[in-house]
C-alpha positions in Angstrom: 16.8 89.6 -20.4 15.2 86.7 -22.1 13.1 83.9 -19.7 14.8 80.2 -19.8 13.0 78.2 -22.8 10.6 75.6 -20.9 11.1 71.7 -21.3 9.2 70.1 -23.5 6.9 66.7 -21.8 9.3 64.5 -24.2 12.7 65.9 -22.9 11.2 65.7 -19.0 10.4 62.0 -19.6 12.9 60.7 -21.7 16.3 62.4 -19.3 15.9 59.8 -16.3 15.8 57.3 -18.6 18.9 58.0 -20.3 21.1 58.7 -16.6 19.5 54.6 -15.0 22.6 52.6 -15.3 22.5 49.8 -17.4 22.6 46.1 -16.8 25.8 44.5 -18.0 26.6 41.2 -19.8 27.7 39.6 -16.4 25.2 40.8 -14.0 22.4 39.6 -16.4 24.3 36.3 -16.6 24.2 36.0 -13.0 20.3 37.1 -13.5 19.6 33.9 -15.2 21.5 31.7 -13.5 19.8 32.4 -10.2 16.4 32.0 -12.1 17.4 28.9 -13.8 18.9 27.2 -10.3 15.5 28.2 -8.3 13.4 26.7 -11.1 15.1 23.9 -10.5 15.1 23.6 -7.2 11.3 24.2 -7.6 11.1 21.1 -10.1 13.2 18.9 -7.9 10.7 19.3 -4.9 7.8 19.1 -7.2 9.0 15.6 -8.4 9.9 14.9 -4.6 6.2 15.6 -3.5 4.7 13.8 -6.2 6.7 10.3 -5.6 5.3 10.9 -1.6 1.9 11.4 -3.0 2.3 8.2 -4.9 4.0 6.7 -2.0 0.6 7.6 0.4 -1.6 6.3 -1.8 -0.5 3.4 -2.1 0.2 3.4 1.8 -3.3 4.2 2.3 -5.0 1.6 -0.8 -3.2 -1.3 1.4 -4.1 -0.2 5.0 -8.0 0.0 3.3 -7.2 -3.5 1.8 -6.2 -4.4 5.5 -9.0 -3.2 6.9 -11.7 -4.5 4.3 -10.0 -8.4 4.7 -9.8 -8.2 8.9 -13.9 -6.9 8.4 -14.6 -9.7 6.2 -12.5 -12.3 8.1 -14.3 -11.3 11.4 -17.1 -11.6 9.6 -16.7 -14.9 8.8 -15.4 -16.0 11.8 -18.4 -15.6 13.8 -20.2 -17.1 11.2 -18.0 -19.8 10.7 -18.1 -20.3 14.6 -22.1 -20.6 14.9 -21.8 -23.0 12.0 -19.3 -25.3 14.0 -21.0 -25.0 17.0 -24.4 -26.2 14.8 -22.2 -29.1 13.3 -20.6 -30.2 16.3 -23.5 -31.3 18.3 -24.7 -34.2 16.4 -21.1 -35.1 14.8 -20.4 -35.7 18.5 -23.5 -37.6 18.7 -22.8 -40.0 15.9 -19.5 -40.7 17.3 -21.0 -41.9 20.4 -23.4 -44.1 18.6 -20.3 -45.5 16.9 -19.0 -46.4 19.9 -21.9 -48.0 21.0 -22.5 -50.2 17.7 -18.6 -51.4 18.2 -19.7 -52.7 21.8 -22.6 -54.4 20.1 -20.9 -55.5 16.9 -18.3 -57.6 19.1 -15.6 -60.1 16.9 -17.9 -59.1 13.6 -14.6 -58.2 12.1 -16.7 -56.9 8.8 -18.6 -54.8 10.6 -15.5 -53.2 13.0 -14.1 -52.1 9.6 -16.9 -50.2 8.4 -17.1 -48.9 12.1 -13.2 -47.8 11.7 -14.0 -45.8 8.5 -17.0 -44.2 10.0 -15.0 -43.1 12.8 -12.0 -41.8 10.3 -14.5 -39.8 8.6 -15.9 -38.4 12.1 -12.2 -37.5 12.9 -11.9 -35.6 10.0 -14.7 -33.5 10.1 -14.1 -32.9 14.0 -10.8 -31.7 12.7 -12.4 -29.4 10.0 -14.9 -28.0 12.6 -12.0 -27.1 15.1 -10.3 -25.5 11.9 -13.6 -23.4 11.6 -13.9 -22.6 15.5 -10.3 -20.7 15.1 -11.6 -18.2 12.2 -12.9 -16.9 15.3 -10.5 -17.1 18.3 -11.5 -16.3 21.8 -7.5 -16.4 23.2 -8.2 -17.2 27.4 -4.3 -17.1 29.0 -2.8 -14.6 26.9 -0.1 -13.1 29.1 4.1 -12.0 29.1 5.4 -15.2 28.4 9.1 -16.7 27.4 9.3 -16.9 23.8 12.2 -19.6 23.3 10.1 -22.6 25.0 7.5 -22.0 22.8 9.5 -22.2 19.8 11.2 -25.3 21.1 7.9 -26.9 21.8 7.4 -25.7 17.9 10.7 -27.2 16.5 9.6 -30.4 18.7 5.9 -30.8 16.7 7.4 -29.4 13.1 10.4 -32.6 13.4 8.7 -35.4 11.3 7.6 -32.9 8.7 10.9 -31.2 8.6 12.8 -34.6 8.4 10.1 -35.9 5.5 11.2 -33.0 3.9 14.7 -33.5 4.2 15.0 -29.8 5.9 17.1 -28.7 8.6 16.2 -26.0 10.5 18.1 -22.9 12.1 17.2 -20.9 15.0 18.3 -17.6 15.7 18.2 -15.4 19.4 19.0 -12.3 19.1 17.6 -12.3 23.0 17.5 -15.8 24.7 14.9 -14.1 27.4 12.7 -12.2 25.7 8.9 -12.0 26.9 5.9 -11.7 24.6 1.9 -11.1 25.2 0.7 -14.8 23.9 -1.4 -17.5 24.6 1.1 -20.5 24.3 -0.8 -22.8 22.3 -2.2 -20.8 20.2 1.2 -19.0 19.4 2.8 -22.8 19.4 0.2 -23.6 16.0 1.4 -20.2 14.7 4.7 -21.4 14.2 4.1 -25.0 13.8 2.5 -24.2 10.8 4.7 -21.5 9.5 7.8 -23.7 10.2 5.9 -26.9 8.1 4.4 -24.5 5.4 8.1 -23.2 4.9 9.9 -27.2 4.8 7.2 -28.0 1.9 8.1 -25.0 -0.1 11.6 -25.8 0.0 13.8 -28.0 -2.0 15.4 -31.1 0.1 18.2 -30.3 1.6 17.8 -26.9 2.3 17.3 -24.3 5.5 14.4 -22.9 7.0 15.3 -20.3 9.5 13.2 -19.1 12.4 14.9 -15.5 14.1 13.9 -14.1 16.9 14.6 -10.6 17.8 14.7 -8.2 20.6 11.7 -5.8 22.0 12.0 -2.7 20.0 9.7 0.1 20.3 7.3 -2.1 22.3 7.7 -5.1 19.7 9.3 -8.2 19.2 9.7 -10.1 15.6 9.8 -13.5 15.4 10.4 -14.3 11.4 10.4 -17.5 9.6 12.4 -17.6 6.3 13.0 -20.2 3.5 15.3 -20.6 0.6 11.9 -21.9 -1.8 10.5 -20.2 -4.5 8.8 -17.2 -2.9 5.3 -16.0 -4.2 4.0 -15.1 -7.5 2.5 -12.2 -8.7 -0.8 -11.9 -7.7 -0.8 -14.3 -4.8 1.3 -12.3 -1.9 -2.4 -10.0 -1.5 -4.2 -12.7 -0.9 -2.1 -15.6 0.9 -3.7 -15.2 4.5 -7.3 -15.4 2.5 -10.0 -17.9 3.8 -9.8 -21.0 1.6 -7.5 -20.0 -0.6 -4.2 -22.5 -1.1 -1.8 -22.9 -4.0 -1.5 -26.5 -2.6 -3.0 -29.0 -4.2 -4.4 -31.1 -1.0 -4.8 -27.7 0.8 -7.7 -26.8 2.8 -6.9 -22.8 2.8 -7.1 -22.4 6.7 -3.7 -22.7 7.6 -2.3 -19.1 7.3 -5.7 -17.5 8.1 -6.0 -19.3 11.6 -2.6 -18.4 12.3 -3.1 -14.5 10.7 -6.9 -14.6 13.1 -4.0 -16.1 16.1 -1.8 -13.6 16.0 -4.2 -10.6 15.9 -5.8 -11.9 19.0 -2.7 -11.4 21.1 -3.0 -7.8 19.4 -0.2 -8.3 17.2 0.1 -8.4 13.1 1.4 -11.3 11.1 2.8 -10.4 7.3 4.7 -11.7 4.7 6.8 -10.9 1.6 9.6 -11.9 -0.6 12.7 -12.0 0.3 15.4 -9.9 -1.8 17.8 -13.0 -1.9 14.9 -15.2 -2.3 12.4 -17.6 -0.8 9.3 -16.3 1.6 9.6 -14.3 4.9 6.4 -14.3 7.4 6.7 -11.9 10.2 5.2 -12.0 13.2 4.9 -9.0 15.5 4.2 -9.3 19.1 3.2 -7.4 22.0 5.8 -7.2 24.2 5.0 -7.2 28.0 5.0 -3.6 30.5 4.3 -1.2 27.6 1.9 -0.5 24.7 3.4 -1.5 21.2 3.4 0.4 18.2 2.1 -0.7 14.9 5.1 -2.5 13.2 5.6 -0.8 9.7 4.0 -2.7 7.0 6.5 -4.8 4.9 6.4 -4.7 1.0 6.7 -7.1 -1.5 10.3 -7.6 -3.2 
């Protein structure tokens, strides 16, 4: 009886092979397709966390800008208060002495007109050095407080400028007793000089509006919005900047007091465009009984 012929090492590797089943047309189809919908699934989530990278950056670039201008405005502040202080003294000195000399100088009429430019001049500067003394404010009543009086006192001081300008103005409650954390004078020139800024950069006849709206999240807005031309390129970064003013009579103090203001109450004053057009400031307010949370920057239009 003859022994069974052994395999050779090419038949023993090559018979699997031949019996695994083979892919067909369709399944290798359906292959791809998975393959081609995960890549792009993968792509789509790679574009997704790019644009939040992007979106971080440039989140995190502004709050640095933030923090470098508050630095350099505190800075200045307390520099611009020692300064005041410094000037003060004998400004209020000669304006004592100028009161004296008008005693003295009697029915010299000559002489009472000098006096009465030397005591313009004085008034100015007393009003520059006042200016200064806010770049560094030291708030002494801030406390929950209504917020419509304060705006009526407001509308009350901004009514020859508003009339000069030939605007009317709107006012808007979303909540007629609403409370805020504010010294009242101090948030009085806040919108005093929003409200006035806003008439000059609109055309007669138009609207400035001034909106206030309800505590949310431990936050109340108070916005003031006009129909003018809004800013241009360039300037939006830099608007509550010391001594810088697109007017041409402007001293640059205006919207930095009211941007130093604000913060003392431990609140945030912004601005932008607004889509429809014209300029939005935003003021963001402690309101009373609970801690606020940091009102989410605005962006530019």
């Amino acid at each position: 009886m003859n022994a069974p012929r052994p395999r050779s090492m090419s038949e023993t590797t090559l018979e699997p092979l031949a019996r695994k089943p083979r892919l067909d047309e369709d399944a290798l189809h359906e292959v791809m397709r998975d393959y081609l919908s995960v890549t792009e699934r993968l792509q789509r989530t790679h574009e997704s966390l790019q644009r939040e990278v992007v979106r971080l950056r440039e989140e995190l670039a502004s709050k640095d800008a933030e923090l470098e201008r508050r630095r350099r405005l505190a800075a200045l502040g307390e520099l611009a208060a020692g300064v005041a202080h410094e000037v003060r003294n004998p400004l209020g000195a000669i304006q004592l002495y100028s009161g004296l000399l008008r005693q003295q100088c009697g029915a010299l009429e000559p002489a009472l007109r000098l006096i009465e430019k030397i005591e313009t001049g004085i008034r100015a500067i007393d009003g520059v050095v006042r200016d200064t003394l806010a770049l560094a404010p030291r708030p002494h009543d801030v406390r929950p407080r209504l917020a419509r009086p304060v705006l009526e006192r407001a509308q009350d001081v901004s009514l020859p400028a508003l009339k000069a300008a030939g605007i009317t103005l709107r006012v808007a409650y979303a909540d007629r007793d609403v409370r805020v954390v504010a010294e009242e004078a101090a948030l009085q020139r806040v919108l005093v000089n929003l409200i006035v800024n806003a008439a000059q950069a609109s055309q007669p006849g138009a609207e400035v509006a001034v909106e206030i709206g309800r505590e949310q999240g431990g936050v109340v807005e108070m916005r003031v919005l006009d129909r003018g031309c809004g800013f241009e390129r360039g300037v939006l970064e830099k608007v509550f900047d010391p001594f810088f003013t697109t007017k041409p009579n402007g001293a640059g103090l205006g919207l930095t007091i009211a941007h130093r203001l604000v913060e003392a109450f431990g609140g945030r004053l912004s601005a932008r465009n607004r889509p429809a057009g014209g300029a939005e400031f935003i003021i963001a307010l402690p309101a009373p009984g609970r801690p606020a949370k940091a009102p989410r920057k605005p962006t530019a239009a």
